[in-house]
C-alpha positions in Angstrom: 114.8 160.8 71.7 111.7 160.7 69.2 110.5 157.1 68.2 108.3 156.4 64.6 107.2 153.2 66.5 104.5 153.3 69.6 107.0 153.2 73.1 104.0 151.2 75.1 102.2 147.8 74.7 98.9 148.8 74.5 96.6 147.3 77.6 94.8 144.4 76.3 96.2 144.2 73.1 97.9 140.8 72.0 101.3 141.6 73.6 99.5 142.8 77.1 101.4 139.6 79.5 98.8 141.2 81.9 95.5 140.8 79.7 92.5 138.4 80.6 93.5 135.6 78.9 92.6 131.5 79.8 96.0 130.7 78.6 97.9 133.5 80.3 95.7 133.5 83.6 96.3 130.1 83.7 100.3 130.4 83.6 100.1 133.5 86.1 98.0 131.9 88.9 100.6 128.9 88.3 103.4 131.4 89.0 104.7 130.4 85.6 105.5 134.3 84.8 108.5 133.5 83.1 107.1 131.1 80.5 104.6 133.8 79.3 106.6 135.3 76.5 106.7 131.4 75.2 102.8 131.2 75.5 102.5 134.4 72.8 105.2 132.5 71.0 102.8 129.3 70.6 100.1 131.5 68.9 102.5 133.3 66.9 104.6 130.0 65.6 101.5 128.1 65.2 103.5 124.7 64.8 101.7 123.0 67.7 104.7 123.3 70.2 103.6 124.0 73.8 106.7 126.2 73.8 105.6 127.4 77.5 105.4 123.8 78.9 109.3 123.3 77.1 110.2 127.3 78.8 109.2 125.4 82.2 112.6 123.8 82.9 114.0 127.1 82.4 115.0 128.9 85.8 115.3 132.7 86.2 117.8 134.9 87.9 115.7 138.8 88.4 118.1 141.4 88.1 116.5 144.8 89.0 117.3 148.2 87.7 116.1 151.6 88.5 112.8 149.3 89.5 112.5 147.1 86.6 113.5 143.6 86.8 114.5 141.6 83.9 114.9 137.8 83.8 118.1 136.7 83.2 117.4 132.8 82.3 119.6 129.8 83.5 119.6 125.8 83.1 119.8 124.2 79.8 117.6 125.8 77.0 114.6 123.6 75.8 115.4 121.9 72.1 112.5 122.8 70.9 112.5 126.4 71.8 116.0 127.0 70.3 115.5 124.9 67.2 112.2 127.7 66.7 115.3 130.9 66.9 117.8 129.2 65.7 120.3 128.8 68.5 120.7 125.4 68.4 124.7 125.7 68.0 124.4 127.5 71.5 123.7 127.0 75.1 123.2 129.5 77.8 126.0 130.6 79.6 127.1 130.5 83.6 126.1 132.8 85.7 129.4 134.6 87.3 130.0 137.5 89.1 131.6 139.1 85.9 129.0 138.2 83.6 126.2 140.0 86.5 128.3 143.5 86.9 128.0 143.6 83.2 125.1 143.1 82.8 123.8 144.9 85.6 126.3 148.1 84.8 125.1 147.8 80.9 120.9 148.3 82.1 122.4 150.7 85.0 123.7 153.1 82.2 120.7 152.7 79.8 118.4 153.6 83.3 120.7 156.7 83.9 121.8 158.0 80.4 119.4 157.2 78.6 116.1 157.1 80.2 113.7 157.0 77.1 116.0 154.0 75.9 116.0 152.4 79.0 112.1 153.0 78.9 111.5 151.2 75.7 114.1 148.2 76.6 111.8 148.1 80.4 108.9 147.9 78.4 109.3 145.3 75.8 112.4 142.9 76.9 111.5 140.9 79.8 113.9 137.6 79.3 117.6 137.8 78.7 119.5 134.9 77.2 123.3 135.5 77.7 124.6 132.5 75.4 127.8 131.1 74.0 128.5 128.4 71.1 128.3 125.0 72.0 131.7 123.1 72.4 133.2 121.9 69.1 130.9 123.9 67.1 133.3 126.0 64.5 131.2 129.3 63.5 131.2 132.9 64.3 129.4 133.9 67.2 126.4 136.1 67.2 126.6 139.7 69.0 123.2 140.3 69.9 119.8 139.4 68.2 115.9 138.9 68.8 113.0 136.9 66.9 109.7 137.9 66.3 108.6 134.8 67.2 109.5 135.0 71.0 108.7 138.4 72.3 110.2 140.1 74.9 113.3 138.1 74.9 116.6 138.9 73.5 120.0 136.9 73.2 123.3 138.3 73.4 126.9 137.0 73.9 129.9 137.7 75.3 130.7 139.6 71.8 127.9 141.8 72.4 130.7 143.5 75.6 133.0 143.7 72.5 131.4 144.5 69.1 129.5 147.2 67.9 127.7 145.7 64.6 128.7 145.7 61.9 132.7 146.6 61.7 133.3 148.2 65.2 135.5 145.7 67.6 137.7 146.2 71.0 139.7 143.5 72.7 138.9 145.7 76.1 135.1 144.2 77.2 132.7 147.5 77.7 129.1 147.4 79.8 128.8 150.6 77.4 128.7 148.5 74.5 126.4 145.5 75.7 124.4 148.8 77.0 124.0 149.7 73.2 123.2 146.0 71.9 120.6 145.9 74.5 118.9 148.9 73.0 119.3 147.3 70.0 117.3 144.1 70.4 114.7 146.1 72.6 113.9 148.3 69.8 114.0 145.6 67.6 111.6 144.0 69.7 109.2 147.2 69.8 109.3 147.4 65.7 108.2 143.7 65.6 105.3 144.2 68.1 103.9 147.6 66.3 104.3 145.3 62.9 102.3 142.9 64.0 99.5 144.9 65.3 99.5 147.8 62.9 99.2 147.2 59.2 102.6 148.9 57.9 103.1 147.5 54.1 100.7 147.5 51.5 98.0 144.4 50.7 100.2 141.8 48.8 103.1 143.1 50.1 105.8 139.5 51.3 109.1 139.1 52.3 109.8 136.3 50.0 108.7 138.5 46.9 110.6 141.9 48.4 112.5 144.3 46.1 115.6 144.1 47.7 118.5 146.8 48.3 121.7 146.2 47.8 123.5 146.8 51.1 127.4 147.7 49.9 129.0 147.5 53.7 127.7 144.0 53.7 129.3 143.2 50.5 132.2 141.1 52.3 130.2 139.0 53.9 129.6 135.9 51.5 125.7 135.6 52.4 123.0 137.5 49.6 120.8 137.5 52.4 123.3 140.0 54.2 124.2 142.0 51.0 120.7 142.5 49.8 118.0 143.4 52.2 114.3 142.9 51.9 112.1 146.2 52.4 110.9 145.2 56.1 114.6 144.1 57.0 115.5 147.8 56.1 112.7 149.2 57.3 113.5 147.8 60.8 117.6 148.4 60.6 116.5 152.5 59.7 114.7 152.3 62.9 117.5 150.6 65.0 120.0 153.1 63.8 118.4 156.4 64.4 118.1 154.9 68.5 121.5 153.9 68.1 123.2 157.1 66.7 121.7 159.2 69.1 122.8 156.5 71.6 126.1 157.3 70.6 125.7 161.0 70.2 125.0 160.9 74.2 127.8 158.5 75.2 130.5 160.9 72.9 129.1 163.8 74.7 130.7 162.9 78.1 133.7 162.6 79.7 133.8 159.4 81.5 134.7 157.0 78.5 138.1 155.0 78.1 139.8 155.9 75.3 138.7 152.7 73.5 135.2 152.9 74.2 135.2 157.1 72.8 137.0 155.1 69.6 134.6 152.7 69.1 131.6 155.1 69.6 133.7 157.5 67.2 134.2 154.8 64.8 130.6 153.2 64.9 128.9 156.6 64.7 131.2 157.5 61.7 130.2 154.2 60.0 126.5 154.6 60.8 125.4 157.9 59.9 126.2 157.8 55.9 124.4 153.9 56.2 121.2 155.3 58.0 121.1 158.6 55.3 121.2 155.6 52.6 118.9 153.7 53.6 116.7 156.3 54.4 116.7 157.2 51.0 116.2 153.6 49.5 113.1 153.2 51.6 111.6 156.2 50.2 112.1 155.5 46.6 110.0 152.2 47.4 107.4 153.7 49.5 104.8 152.5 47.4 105.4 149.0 49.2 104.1 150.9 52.4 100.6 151.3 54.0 98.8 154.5 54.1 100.5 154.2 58.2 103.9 153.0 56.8 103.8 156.0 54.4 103.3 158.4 57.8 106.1 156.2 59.6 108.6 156.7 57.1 107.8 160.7 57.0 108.4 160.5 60.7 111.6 158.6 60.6 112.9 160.9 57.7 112.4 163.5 60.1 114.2 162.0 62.8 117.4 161.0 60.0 117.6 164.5 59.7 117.8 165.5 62.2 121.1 163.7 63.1 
């Protein structure tokens, strides 16, 4: 599996935990490990918010894969860090039995599988936030997502064992499908660090003042913001679904699906190939929004599109 987007965290670079920093030293010789995605977050938010002291009263459970160990976070989740990502209609869930084969089985087939996804989720997810909606609140529940603000931590829900974004749902739970939105929110995660370190649109270019394209699968959805998509927005979902389709490729090429999961892959592969083709093609025609090293990028991910 080919990637446009680096597959390391270069040593000493902003996003190296490891680096010699006062800040990060500091939290390290405290054994405060787990609040060191929240120290980036600080200089990255700029708002003030010591959102490591807040990630303090968080606790940790480390669940360890093929040698990597993720945090899977626990107690209640800091105000101030979920009003930054938007999760303030949700709180972190139990820790069962249930919930831990799932998860574990999910990272388990990305280790075995798929070793260069599993590689790039290892290397730039280090916090898991399994959530749920808050009682009484009345909305539709996220699958899966990730913020640029908070690296290396992703959020998922139950949904995420159920749904393959956008259209593809099964009432059976599958660790094959939270597998998948894993991958999603770790490559995510990658496309925001390289973005942040690498200058991938031209001078000038902003979100706010983005052509946008018009995404038609999105169309029922009620929200412009999901029907038309700003050029980094697509830029990042062309990424996400060239991982995902050959994600899917793999898992259609064995023999020890269920019958649903084989239909949901089916479906969601189906559904994804004529979206990535399209957006492929939008991005292009507005290449002249892209850096001299977005231009190369997008020449490599056309490659990759057509390869599928």
């Amino acid at each position: 599996m080919t990637t446009t987007i680096a597959a390391r965290v270069p040593a000493g670079s902003f996003f190296d935990l490891d680096r010699n920093d006062p800040a990060l030293t500091r939290l390290r010789e405290e054994g405060a490990e787990l609040t060191l995605p929240f120290a980036l977050m600080e200089r990255l938010v700029k708002s003030g918010t010591p959102y490591s002291e807040h990630a303090r009263s968080l606790r940790s459970e480390p669940v360890t894969v093929a040698g990597a160990t993720f945090g899977w976070f626990d107690a209640e989740l800091p105000s101030e860090i979920a009003d930054e990502i938007n999760l303030t209609d949700y709180e972190i869930v139990q820790h069962t039995d249930e919930r831990r084969a799932a998860l574990t089985g999910a990272l388990d087939r990305l280790s075995l599988v798929h070793p260069e996804g599993f590689a790039r989720v290892r290397e730039f997810v280090r916090g898991l936030l399994w959530v749920g909606l808050k009682p009484g609140v009345r909305a539709s529940s996220l699958t899966s997502s990730s913020d640029p603000a908070l690296p290396y931590v992703i959020v998922f829900s139950e949904k995420a064992r159920h749904h393959i974004p956008p259209n593809t749902v099964s009432e059976q739970p599958s660790h094959l499908f939270l597998a998948e939105n894993l991958l999603h929110e770790g490559t995510h995660q990658s496309i925001s660090f390289h973005a942040l370190q690498h200058r991938v649109f031209a001078d000038g270019y902003s979100s706010q003042t983005s052509p946008k394209i018009e995404i038609k699968w999105r169309a029922g959805q009620g929200q412009d913001r999901n029907q038309y998509w700003e050029i980094d927005r697509t830029f990042h979902a062309t990424c996400v679904y060239n991982q995902l389709l050959r994600f899917r490729q793999v898992e259609l090429a064995r023999d020890d699906l269920t019958p649903d999961e084989r239909a949901g892959f089916q479906s969601a592969y189906a559904e994804g190939l004529p979206a990535v083709r399209y957006l492929m093609r939008e991005l292009e025609l507005l290449s002249g929004h892209f850096s001299p090293h977005g231009v190369e990028l997008l020449a490599d991910l056309r490659h990759q599109t057509d390869q599928l």
